[in-house]
C-alpha positions in Angstrom: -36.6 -9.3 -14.5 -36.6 -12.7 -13.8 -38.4 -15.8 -16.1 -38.1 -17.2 -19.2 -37.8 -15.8 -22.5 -41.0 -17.9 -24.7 -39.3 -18.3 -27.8 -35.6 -19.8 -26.7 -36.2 -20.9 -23.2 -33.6 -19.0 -21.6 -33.7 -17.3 -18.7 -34.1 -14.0 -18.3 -31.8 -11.3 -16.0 -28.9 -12.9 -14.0 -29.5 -15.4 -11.3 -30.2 -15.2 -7.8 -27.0 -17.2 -6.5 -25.3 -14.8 -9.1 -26.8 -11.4 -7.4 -25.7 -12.8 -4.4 -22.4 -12.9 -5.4 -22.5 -9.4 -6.5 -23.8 -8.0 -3.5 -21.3 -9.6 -1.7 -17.9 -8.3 -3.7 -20.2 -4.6 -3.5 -19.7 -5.4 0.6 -16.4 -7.1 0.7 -15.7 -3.5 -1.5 -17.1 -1.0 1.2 -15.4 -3.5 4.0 -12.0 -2.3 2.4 -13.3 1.6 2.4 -14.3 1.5 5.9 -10.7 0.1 6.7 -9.0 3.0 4.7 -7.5 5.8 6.5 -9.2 9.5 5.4 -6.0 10.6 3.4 -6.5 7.0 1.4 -9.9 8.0 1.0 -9.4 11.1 -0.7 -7.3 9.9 -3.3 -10.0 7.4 -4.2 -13.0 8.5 -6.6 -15.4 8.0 -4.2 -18.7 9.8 -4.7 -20.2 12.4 -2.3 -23.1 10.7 -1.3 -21.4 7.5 0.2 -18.8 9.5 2.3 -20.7 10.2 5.0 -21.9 6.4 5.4 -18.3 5.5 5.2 -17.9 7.7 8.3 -20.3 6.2 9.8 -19.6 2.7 9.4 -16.2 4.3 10.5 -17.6 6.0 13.6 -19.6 2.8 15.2 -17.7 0.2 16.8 -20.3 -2.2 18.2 -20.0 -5.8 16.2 -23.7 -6.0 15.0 -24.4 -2.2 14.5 -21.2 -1.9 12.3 -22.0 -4.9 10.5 -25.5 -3.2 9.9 -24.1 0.0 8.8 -21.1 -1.9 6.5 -24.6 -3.4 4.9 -26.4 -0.5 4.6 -23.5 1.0 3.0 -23.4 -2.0 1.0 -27.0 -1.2 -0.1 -26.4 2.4 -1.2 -22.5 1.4 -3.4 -25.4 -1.1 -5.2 -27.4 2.5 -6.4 -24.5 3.6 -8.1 -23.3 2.4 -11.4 -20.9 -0.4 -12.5 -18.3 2.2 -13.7 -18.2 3.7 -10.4 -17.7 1.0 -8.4 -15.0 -0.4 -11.2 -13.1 3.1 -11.1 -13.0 2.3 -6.9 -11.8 -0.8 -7.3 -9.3 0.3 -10.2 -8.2 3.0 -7.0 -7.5 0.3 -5.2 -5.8 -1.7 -6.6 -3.1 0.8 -7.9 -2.9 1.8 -4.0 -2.1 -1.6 -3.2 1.0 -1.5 -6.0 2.2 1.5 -4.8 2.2 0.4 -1.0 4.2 -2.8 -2.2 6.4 -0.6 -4.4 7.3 1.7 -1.3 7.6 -1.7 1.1 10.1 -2.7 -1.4 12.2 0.4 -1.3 11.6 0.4 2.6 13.4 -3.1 2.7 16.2 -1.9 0.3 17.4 0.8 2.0 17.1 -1.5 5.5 19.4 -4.2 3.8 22.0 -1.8 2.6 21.8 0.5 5.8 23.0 -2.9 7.3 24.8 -4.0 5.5 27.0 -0.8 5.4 26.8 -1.4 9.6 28.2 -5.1 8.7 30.6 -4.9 6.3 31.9 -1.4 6.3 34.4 0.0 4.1 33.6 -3.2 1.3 29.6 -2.0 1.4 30.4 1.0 1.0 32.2 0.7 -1.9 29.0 -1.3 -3.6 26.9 1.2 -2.6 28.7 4.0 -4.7 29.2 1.5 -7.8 25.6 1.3 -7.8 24.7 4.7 -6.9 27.5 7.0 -8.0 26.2 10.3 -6.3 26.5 9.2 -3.3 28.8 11.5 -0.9 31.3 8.5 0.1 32.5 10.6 3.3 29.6 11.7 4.8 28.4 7.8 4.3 31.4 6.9 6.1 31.5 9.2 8.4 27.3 8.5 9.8 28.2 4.7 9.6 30.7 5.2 12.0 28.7 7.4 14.1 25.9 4.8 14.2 28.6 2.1 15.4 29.3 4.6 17.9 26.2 5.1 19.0 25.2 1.1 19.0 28.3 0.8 21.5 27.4 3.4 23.8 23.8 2.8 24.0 22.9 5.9 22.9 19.9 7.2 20.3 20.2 5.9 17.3 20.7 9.3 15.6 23.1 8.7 12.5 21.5 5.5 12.2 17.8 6.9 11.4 19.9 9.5 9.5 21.8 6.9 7.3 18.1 5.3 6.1 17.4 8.8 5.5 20.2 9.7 2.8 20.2 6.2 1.5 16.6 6.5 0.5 16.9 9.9 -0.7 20.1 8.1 -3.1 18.1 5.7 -4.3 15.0 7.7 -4.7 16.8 10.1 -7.0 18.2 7.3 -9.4 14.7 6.9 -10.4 11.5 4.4 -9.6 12.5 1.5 -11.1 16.1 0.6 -9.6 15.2 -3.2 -9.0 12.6 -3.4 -6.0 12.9 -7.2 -6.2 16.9 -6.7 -5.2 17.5 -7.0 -2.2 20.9 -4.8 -2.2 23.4 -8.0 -1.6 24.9 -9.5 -4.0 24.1 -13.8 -5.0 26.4 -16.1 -3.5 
């Protein structure tokens, strides 16, 4: 309720420009959802009642009838409470960690993968200092089938294989074995 209150002259409720900013992180919010894949949205605490507008919004492709339908689902996120909408965003954002967290293992095991193309032998040997399980043969023995298959223009096999035990290595060390490295060493 808007006005003033008699006895301290202060206004009442939040302001319009301030509503307005509300309404438009509550849009900016279902924006995001409607950009989600379905598997995303599942792992989000999404109540019932909004997914079918989400699939909606989803479904029409036309500029102003989705932006209609984005607002109209805009309107019905407003109906829920704060806490909801919070818990969402919460959702979110820990999604977004985790995609940056698996980015950064993504590029890891690219830069050592190449690395081990590069260098060889010398990479190689880093590699297994770092990760001790490692099987240093069958290593060797895909990096040389990858260099192989790079000269002979064939499919690149043992090179998708060698991503494929290097992540699998550095997955079983543990989550937290230095996403910011970028698996070379400082000059």
């Amino acid at each position: 309720m808007r006005g003033r209150d008699e006895e301290t002259g202060e206004f009442l409720g939040s302001s319009r420009s301030q509503n307005r900013r509300e309404a438009l992180e509550v849009l900016a919010l279902g924006e995001k959802l409607v950009a989600l894949t379905p598997a995303q949205l599942e792992r989000l605490p999404i109540p019932e009642d909004l997914l079918p507008h989400i699939a909606e919004a989803k479904r029409i492709t036309a500029h102003i009838a989705h932006k209609r339908q984005l607002a109209f689902l805009a309107k019905q996120m407003r109906r829920e409470d704060d806490e909801t909408l919070e818990a969402i965003r919460d959702a979110l954002d820990a999604n977004s960690e985790s995609s940056r967290r698996e980015v950064a293992v993504m590029h890891r095991v690219e830069n050592w993968r190449e690395r081990l193309i590069d260098e060889g032998d010398a990479a190689l040997a880093a590699l297994l200092d770092e990760y001790p399980s490692g099987d240093r043969q069958h290593l060797r023995q895909l990096v040389r089938n990858a260099t192989e298959e790079k000269l002979r223009n064939k499919p690149p096999r043992a090179y998708r294989e060698i991503y494929q035990v290097l992540r699998e290595l550095m997955l079983a060390k543990g989550p937290g074995f230095g996403i910011g490295d970028s698996g070379f060493e400082e000059a």
